[in-house]
C-alpha positions as a Markdown table, in Angstrom:
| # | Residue | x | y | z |
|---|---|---|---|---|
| 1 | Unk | -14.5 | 5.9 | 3.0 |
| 2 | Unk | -16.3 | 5.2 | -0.6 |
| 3 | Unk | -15.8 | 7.1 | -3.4 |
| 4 | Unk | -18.1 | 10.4 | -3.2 |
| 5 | Unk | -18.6 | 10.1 | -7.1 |
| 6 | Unk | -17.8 | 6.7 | -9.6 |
| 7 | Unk | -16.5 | 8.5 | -12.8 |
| 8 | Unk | -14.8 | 5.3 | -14.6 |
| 9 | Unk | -12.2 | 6.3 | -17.2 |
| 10 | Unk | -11.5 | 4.3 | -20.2 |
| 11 | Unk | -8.1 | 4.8 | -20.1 |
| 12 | Unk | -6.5 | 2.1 | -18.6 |
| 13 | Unk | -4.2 | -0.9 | -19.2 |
| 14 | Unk | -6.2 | -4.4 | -19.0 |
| 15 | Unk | -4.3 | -5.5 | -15.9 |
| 16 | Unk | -1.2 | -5.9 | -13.3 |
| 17 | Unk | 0.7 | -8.1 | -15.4 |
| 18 | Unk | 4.0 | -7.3 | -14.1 |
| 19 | Unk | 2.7 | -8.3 | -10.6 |
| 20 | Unk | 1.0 | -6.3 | -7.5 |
| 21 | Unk | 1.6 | -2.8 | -7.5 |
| 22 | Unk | 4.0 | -1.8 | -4.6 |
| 23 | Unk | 3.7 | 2.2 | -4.2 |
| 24 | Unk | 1.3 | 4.9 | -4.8 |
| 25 | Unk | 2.5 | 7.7 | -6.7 |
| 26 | Unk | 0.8 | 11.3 | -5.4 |
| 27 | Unk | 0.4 | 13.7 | -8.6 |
| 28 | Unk | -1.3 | 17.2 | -9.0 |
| 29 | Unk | -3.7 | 18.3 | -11.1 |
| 30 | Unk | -2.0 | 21.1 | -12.9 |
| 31 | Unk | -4.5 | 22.4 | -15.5 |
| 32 | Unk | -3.3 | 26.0 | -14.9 |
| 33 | Unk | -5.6 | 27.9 | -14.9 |
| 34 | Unk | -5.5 | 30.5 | -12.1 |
| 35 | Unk | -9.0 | 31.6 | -12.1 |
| 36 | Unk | -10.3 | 28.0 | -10.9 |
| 37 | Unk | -12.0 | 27.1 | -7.6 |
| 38 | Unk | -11.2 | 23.6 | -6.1 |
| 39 | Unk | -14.7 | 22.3 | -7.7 |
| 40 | Unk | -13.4 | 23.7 | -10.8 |
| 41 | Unk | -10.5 | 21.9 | -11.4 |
| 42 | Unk | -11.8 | 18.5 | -9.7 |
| 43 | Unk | -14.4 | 19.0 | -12.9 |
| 44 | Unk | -12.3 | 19.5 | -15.7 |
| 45 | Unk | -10.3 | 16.8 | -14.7 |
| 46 | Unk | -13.0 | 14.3 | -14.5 |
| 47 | Unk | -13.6 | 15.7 | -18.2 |
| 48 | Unk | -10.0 | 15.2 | -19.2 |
| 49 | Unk | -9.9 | 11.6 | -17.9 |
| 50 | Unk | -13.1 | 10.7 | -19.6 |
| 51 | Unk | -11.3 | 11.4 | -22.7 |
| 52 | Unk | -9.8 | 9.1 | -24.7 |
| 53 | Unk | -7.7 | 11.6 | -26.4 |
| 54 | Unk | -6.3 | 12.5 | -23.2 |
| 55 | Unk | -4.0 | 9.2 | -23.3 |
| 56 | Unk | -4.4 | 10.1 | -19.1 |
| 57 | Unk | -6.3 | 8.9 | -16.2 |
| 58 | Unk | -5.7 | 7.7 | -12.3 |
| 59 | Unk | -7.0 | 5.5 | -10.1 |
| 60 | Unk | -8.5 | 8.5 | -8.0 |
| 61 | Unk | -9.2 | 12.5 | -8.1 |
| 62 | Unk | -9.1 | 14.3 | -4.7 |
| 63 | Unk | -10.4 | 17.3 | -4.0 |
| 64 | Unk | -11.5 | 19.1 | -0.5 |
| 65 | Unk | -14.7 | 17.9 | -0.5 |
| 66 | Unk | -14.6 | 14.8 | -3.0 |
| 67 | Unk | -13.0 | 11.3 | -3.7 |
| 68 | Unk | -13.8 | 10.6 | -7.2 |
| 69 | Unk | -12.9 | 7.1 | -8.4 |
| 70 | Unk | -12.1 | 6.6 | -11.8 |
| 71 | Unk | -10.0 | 3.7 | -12.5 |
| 72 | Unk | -10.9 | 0.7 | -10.8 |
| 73 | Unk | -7.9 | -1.0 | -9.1 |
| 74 | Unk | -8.2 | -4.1 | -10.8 |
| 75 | Unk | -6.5 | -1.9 | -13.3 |
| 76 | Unk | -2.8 | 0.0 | -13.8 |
| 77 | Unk | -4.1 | 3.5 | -14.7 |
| 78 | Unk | -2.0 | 6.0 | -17.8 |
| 79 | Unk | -1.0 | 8.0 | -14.9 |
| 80 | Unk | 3.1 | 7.9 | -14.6 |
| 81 | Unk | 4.4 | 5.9 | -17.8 |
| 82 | Unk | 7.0 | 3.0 | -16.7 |
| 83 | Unk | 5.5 | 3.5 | -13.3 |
| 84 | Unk | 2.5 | 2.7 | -14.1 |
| 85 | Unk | 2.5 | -1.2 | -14.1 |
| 86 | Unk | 3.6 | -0.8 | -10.3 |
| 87 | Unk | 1.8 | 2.0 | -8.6 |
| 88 | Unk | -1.3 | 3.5 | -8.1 |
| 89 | Unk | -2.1 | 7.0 | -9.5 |
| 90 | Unk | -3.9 | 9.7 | -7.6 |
| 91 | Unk | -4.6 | 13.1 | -8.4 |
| 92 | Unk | -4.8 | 15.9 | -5.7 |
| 93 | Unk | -6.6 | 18.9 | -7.1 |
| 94 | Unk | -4.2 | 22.1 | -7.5 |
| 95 | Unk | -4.8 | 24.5 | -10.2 |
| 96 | Unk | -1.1 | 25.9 | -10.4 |
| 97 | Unk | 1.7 | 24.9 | -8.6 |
| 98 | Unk | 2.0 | 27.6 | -5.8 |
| 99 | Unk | -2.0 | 27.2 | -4.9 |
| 100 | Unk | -1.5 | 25.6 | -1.4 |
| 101 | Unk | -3.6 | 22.1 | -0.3 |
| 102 | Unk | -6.3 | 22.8 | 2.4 |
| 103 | Unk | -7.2 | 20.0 | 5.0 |
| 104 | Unk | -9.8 | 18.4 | 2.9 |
| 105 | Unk | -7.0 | 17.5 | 0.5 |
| 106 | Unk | -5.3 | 15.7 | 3.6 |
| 107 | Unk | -8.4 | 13.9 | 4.6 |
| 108 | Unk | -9.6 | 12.9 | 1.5 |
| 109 | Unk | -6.5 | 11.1 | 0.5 |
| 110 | Unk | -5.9 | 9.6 | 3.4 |
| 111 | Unk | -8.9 | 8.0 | 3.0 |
| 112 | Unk | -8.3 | 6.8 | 0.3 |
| 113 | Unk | -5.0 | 5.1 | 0.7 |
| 114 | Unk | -6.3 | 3.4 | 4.1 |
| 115 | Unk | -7.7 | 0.3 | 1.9 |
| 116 | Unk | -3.6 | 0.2 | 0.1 |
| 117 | Unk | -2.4 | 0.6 | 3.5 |
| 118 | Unk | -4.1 | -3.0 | 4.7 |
| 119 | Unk | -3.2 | -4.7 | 1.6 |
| 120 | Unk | 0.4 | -4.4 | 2.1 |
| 121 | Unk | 1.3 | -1.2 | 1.1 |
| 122 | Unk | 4.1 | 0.4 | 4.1 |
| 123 | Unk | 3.4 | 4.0 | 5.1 |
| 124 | Unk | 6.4 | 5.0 | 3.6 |
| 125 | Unk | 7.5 | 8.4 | 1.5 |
| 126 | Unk | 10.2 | 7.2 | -0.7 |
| 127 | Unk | 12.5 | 9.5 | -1.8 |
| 128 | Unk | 12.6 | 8.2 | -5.4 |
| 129 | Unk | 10.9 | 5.1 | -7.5 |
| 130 | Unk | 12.6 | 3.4 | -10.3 |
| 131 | Unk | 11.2 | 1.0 | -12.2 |
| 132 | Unk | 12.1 | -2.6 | -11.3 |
| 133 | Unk | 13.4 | -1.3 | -8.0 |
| 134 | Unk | 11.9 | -3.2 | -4.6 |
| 135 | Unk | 10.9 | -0.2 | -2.8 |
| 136 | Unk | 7.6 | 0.0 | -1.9 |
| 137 | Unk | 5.4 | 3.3 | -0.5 |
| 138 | Unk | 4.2 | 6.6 | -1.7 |
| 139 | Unk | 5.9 | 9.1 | -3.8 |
| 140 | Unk | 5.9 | 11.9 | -5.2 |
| 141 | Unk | 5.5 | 11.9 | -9.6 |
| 142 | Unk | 8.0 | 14.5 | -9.5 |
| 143 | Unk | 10.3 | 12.3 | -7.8 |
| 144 | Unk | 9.7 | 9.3 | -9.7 |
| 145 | Unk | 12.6 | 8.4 | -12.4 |
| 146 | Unk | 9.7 | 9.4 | -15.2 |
| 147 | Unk | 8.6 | 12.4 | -13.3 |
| 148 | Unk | 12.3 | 13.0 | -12.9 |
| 149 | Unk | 13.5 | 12.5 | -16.5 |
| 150 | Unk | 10.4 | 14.4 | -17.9 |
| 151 | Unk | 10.7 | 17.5 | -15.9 |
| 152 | Unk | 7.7 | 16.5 | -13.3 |
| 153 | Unk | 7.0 | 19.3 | -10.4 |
| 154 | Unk | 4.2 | 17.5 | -8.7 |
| 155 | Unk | 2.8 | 17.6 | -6.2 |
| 156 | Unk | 5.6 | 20.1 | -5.5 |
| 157 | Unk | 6.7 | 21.9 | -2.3 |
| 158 | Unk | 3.1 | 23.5 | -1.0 |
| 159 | Unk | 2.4 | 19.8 | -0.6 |
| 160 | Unk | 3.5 | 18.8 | 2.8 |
| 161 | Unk | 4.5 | 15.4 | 3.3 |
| 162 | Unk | 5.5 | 14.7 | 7.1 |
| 163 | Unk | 1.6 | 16.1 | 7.5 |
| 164 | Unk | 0.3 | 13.4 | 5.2 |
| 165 | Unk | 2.6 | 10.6 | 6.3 |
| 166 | Unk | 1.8 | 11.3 | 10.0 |
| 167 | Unk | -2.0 | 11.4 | 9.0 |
| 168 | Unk | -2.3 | 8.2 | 7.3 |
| 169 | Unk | -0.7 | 6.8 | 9.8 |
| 170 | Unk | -2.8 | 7.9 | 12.5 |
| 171 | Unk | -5.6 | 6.2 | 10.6 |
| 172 | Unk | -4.0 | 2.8 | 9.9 |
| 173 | Unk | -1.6 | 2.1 | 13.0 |
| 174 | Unk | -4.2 | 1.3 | 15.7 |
| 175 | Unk | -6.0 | -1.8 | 13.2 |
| 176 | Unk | -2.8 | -2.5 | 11.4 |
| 177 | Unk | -0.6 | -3.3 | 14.3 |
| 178 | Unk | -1.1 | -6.7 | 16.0 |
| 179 | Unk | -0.4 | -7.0 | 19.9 |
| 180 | Unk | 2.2 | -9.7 | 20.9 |
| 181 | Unk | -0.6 | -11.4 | 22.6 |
| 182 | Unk | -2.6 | -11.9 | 19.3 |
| 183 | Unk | 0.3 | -13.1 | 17.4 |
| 184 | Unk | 1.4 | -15.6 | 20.2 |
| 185 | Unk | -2.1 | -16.7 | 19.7 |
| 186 | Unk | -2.2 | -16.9 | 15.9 |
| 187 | Unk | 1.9 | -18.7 | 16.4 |
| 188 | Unk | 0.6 | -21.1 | 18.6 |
| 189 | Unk | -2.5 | -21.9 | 16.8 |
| 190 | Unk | -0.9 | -22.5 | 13.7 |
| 191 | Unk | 1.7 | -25.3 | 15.2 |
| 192 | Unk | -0.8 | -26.8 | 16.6 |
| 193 | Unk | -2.6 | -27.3 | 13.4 |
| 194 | Unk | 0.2 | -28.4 | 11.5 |
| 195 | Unk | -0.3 | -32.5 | 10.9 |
| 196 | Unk | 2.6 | -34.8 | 10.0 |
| 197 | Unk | 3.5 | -37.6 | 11.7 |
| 198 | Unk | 5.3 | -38.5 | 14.5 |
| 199 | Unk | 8.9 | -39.7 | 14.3 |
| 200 | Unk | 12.0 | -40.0 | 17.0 |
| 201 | Unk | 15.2 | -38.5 | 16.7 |
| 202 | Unk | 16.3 | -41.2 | 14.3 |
| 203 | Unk | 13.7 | -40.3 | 11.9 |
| 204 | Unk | 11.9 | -43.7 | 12.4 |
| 205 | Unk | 8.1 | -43.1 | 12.6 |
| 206 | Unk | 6.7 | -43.2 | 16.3 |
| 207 | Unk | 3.2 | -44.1 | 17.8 |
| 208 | Unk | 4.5 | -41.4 | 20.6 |
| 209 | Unk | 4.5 | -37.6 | 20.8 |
| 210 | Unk | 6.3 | -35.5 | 18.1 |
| 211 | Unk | 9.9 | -34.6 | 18.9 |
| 212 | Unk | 12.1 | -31.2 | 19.6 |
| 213 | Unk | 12.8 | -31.0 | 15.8 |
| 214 | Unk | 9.4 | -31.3 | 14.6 |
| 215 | Unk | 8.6 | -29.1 | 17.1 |
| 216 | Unk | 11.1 | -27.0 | 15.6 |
| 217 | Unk | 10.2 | -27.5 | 12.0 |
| 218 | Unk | 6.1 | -27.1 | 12.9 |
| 219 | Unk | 7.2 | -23.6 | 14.4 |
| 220 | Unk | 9.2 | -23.2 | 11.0 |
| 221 | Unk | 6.4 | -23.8 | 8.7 |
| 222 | Unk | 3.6 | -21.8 | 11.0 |
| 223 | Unk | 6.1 | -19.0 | 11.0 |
| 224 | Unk | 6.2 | -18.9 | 7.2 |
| 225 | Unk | 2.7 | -19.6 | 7.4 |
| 226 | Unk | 1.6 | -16.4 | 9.3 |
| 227 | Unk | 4.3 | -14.1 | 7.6 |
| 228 | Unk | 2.7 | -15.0 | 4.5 |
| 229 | Unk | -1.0 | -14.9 | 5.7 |
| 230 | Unk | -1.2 | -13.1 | 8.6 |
| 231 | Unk | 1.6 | -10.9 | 9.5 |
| 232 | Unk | 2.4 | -8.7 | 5.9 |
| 233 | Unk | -0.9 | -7.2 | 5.3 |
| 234 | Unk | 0.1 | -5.7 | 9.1 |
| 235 | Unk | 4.0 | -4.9 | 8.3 |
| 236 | Unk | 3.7 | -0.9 | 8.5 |
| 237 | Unk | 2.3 | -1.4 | 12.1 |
| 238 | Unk | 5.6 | -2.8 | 13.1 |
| 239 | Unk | 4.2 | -4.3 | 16.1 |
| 240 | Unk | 5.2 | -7.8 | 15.2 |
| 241 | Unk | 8.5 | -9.4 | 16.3 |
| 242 | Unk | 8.2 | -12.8 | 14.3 |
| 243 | Unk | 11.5 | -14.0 | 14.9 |
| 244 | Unk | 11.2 | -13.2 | 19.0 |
| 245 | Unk | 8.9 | -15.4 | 19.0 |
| 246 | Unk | 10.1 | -18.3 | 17.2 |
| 247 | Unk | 13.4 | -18.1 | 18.9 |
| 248 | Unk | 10.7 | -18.5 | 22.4 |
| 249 | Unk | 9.0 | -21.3 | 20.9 |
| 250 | Unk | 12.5 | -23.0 | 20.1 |
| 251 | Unk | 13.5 | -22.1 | 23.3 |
| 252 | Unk | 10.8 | -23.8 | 25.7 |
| 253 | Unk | 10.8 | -26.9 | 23.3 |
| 254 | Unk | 14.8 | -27.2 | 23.8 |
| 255 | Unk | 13.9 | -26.9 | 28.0 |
């Protein structure tokens, strides 16, 4: 779903130099005040964030009823220090840290975190993120190693993980996952449009058909080709056994 309001924040860094970003880290609002509706605190947050005094922003606010974006992802948001340069920040409204998340909350950022999902991101909660680490997924700020060494508590117990996880998968599985008849497809497709000429066993260029080891080294090369086009951006799907398959291609070529 779009963004129910475009708030853009000027606090940002100019861009992912350290490379993609490979998590999303989930953070709470936190302005403490008790008295505050939902509406409330998604407000004074957008004011917060559209303050460069605040030194603070995210890619995204959540609250029940709205998904305001206000750092574009082209962009590392001031959202989790260190972290920053490799995740995605989002905000889930919560005024203090015992007010509980209502199903909007849920939705909302699930929503949200489809479009990460299909660019590569797994439907993971990781139970820490360091920086420099290769873990990729969503986590927690609190248990980040910033949120950790600072004293972080959010998004904090009332927020209910295996109900998010479980949700966001839900919404991404079904398009995410490829069937083995697609991929075979894709495979087979790809081999066949590879181009290099023929040669026998010997090396020595032929006028015939290619031979078992191109045929091997053409299923190679489309492999890499489809893991690197194809297949990743569908990884938390799971429903693709690449090297089944290219042990099947090997296998009818060596008949």
């Amino acid at each position: 779903m779009a963004a129910t309001r475009t708030i853009l924040s000027p606090n940002h860094y100019a861009g992912w130099t350290k490379g993609p970003p490979r998590a999303i880290v989930v953070h709470s609002t936190r302005s403490g005040q008790v008295s505050f509706t939902d509406a409330q605190e998604l407000q004074a947050t957008i004011n917060w964030f559209s303050s460069v005094n605040s030194q603070a922003s995210a890619h995204w606010v959540i609250s029940e009823v709205e998904r305001v974006r206000m750092v574009e992802d082209k962009y590392p948001a001031w959202h989790a220090v260190e972290h920053s340069w490799e995740a995605y920040g989002i905000e889930v409204c919560q005024p203090t840290r015992d007010r509980p998340y209502k199903e909007g909350h849920y939705k909302n950022l699930v929503s949200v975190c489809v479009p990460y999902v299909k660019a590569g991101i797994p439907v993971v909660h990781l139970p820490t993120l360091e920086a420099g680490d290769s873990r990729r997924g969503f986590v927690g700020h609190e248990e980040t190693e910033q949120g950790l060494r600072d004293g972080k508590s959010d998004p904090g117990p009332p927020f209910d993980w295996p109900k998010f996880i479980s949700m966001l998968k839900a919404e991404t599985e079904e398009d995410m996952a490829l069937t083995q008849t697609e991929f075979n497809k894709m495979f087979l497709a790809a081999v066949n449009n590879l181009k290099f000429p023929a040669r026998d066993d010997a090396g020595k260029e032929t006028s015939g058909g290619h031979t078992a080891a191109q045929w091997a080294e053409a299923a190679h090369l489309a492999r890499v080709q489809i893991i690197a086009h194809v297949a990743s951006p569908h990884a938390a799907g799971g429903a693709v056994d690449i090297e089944a398959i290219v042990a099947e291609i090997q296998r009818r070529l060596a008949d």
